[in-house]
LOMARBA-848974 format. One line per field, with one value per atom (N, C-alpha, C, CB): residue number from 1; residue in one letter; atom name; x, y, z. Coordinates in nm, 2 decimals. Each point is the difference from the previous one (the first is absolute). Glycine has a CB too. Example, Ala and Ser with C-alpha at 12.3 -4.5 7.8 and 13.67 -1.06 7.14 Angstrom:
2
pos <- 1  1  1  1  2  2  2  2
code <- A  A  A  A  S  S  S  S
site <- N  CA  C  CB  N  CA  C  CB
X <- 1.32  -0.09  0.09  -0.19  0.15  0.09  -0.08  0.12
Y <- -0.57  0.12  0.12  -0.12  0.23  0.11  0.11  -0.06
Z <- 0.78  0.00  0.00  0.12  -0.19  0.00  0.08  -0.22
END
This chain:
67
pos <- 1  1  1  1  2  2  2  2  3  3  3  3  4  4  4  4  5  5  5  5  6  6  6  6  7  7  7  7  8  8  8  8  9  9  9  9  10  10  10  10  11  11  11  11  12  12  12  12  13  13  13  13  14  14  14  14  15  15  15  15  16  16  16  16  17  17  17  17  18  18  18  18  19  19  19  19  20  20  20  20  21  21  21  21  22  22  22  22  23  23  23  23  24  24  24  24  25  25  25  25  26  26  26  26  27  27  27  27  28  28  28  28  29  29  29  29  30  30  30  30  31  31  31  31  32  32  32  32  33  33  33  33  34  34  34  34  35  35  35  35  36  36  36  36  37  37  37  37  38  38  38  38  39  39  39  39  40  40  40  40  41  41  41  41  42  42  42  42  43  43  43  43  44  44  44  44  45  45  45  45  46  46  46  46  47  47  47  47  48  48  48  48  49  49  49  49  50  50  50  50  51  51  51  51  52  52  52  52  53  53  53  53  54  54  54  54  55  55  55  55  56  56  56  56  57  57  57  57  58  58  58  58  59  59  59  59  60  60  60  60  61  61  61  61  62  62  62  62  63  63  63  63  64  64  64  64  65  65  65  65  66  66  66  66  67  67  67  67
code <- X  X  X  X  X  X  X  X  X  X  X  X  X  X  X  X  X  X  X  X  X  X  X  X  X  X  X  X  X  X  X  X  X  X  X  X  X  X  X  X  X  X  X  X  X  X  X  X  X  X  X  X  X  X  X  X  X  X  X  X  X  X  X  X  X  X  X  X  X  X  X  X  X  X  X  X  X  X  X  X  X  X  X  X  X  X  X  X  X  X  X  X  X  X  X  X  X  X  X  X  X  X  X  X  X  X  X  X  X  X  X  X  X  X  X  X  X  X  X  X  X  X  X  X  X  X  X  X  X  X  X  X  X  X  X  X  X  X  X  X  X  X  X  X  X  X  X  X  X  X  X  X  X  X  X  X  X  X  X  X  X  X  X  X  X  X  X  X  X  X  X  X  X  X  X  X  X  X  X  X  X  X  X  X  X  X  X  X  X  X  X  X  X  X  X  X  X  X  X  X  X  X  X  X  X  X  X  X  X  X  X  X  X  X  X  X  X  X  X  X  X  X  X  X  X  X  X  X  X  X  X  X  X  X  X  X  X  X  X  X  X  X  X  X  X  X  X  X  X  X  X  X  X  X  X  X  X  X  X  X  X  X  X  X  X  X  X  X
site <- N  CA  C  CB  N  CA  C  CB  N  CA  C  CB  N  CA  C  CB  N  CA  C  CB  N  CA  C  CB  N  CA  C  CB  N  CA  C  CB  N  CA  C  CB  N  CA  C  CB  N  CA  C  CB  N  CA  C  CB  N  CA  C  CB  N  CA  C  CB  N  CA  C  CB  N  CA  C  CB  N  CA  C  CB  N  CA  C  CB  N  CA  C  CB  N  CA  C  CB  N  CA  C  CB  N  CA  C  CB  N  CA  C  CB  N  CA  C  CB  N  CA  C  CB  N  CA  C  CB  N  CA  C  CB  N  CA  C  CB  N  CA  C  CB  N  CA  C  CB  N  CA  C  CB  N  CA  C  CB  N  CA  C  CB  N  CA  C  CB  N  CA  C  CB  N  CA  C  CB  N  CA  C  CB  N  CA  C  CB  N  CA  C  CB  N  CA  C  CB  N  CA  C  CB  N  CA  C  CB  N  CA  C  CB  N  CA  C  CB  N  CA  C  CB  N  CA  C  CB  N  CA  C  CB  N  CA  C  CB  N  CA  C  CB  N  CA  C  CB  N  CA  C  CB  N  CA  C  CB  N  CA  C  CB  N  CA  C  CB  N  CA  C  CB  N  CA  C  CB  N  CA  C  CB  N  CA  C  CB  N  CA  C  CB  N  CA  C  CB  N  CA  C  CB  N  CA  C  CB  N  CA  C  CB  N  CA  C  CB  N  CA  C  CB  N  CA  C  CB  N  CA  C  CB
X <- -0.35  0.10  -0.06  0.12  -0.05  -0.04  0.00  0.10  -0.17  0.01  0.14  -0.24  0.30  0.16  0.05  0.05  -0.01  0.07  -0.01  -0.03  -0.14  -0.04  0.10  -0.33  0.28  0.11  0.13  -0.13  0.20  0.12  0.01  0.07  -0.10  -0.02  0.00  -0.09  -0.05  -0.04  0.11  -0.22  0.30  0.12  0.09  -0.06  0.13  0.11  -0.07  0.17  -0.29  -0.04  -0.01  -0.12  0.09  0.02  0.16  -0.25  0.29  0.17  0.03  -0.02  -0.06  0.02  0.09  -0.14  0.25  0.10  -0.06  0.14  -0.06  -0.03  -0.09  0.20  -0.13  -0.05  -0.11  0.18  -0.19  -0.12  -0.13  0.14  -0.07  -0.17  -0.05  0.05  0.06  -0.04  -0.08  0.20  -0.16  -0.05  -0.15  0.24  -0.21  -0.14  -0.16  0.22  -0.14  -0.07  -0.05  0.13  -0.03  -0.06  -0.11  0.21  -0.18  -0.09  -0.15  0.19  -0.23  -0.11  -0.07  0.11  -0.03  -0.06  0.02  -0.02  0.13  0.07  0.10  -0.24  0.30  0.07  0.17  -0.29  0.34  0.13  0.03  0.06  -0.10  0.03  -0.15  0.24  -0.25  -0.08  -0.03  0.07  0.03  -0.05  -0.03  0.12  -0.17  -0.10  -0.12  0.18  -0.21  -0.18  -0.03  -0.03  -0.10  -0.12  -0.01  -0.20  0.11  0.00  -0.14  0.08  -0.14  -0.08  0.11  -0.22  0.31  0.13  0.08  -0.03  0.07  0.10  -0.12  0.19  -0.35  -0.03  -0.02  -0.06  0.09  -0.06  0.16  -0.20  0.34  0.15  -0.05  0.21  -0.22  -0.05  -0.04  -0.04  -0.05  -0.13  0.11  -0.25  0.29  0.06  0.12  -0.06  0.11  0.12  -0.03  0.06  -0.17  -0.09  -0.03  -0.11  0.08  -0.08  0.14  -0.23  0.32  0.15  0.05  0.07  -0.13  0.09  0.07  -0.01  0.03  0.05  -0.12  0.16  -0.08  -0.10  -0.09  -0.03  0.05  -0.11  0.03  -0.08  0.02  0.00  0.06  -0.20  0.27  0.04  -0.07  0.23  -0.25  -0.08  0.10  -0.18  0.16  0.10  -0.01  0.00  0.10  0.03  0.06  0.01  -0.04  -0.03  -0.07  0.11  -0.09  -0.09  -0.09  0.15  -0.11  -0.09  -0.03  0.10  -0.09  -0.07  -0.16  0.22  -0.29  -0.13  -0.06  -0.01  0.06  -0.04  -0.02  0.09
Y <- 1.08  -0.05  -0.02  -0.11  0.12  0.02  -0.17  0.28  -0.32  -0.13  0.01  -0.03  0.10  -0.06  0.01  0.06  0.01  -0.01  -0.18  0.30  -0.28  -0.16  -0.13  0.09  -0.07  -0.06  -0.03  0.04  0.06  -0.02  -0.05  0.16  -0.12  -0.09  -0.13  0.16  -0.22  -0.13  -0.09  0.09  -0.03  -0.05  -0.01  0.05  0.02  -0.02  -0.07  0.20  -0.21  -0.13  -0.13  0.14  -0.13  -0.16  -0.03  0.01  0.09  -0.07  0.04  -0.21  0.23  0.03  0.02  0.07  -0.13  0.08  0.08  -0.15  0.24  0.08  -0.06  0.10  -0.21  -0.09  -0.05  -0.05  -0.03  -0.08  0.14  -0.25  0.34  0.11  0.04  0.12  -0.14  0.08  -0.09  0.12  -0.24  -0.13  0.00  -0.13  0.13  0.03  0.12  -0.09  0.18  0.10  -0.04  0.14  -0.18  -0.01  -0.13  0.12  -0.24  -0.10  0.07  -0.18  0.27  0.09  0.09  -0.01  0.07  0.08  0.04  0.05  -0.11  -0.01  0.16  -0.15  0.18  0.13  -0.04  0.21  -0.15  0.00  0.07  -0.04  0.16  0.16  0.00  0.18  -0.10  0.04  0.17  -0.19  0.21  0.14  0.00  0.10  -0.21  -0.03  -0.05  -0.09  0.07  -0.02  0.08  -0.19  0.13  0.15  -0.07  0.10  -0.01  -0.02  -0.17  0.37  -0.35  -0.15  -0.14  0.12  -0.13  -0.08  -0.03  0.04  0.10  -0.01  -0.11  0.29  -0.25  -0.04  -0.16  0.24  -0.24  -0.21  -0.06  0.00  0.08  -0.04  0.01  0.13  -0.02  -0.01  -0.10  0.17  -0.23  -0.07  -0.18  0.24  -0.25  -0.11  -0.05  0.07  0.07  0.02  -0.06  0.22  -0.17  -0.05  -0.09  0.17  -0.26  -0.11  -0.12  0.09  -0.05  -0.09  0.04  0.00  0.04  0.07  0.14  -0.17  0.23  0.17  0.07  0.00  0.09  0.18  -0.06  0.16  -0.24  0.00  0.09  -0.28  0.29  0.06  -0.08  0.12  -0.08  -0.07  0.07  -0.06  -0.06  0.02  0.07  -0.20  0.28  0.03  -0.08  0.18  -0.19  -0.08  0.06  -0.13  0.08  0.07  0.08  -0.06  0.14  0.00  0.15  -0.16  0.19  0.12  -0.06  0.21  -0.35  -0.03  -0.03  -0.06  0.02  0.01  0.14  -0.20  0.28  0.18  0.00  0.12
Z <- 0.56  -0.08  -0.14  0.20  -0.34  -0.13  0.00  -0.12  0.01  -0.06  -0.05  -0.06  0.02  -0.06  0.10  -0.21  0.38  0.09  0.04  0.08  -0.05  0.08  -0.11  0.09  -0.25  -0.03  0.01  -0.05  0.08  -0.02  0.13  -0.17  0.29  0.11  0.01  0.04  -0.10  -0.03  -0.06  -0.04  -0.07  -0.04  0.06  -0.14  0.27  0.03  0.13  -0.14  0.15  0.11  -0.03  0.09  -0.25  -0.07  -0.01  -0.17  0.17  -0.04  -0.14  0.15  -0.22  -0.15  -0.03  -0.02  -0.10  -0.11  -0.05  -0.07  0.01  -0.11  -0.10  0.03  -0.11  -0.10  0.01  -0.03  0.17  0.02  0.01  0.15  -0.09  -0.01  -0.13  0.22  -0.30  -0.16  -0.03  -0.11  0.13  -0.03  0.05  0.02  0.05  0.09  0.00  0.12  -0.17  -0.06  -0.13  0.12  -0.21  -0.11  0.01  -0.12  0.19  0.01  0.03  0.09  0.00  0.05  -0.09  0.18  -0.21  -0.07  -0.15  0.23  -0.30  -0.14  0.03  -0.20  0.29  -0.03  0.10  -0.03  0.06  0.04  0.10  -0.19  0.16  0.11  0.02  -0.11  0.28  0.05  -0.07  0.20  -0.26  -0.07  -0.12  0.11  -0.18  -0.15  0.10  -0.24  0.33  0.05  0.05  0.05  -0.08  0.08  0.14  -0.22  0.30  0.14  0.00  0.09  -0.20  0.01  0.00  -0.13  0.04  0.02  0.06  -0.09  0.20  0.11  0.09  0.01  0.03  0.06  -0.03  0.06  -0.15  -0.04  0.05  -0.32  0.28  0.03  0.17  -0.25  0.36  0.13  0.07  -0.06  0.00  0.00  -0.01  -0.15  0.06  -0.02  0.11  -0.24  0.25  0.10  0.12  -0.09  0.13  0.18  -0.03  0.11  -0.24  0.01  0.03  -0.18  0.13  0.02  0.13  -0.24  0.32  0.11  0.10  -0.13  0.01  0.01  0.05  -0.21  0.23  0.04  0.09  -0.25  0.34  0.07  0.19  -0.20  0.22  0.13  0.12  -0.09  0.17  0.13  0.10  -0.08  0.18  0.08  0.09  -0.06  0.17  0.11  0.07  0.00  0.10  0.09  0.13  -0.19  0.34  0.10  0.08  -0.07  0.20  0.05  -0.08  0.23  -0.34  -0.06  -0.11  0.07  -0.14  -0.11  -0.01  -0.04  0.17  -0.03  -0.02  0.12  -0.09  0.00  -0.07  0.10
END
């Protein structure tokens, strides 16, 4: 998965508006759109994302999740 997929993920796992992620983007990294950063920027927006909660992995559950 690209760093912008995991994001956009991360975002619709936080719940995000529109507004609040622009918001949010620009708090991170000073930009708005994911298509004015380079790939070192998506990764600091990523990075922030998991630290609040998002993109993070679910564990499985049942009798094939220790597998």
């Amino acid at each position: 998965m690209t760093a912008i997929a995991a994001i956009h993920v991360a975002k619709k796992e936080l719940g995000m508006a529109e507004d609040d992620y622009r918001s949010f983007l620009h708090l991170v990294v000073g930009k708005t759109s994911l298509r004015d950063m380079n790939p070192a920027e998506h990764g600091r927006v990523l990075d922030a994302m998991v630290a609040r909660g998002g993109g993070k992995k679910k564990k499985l559950e049942g009798p094939y999740g220790e597998k």
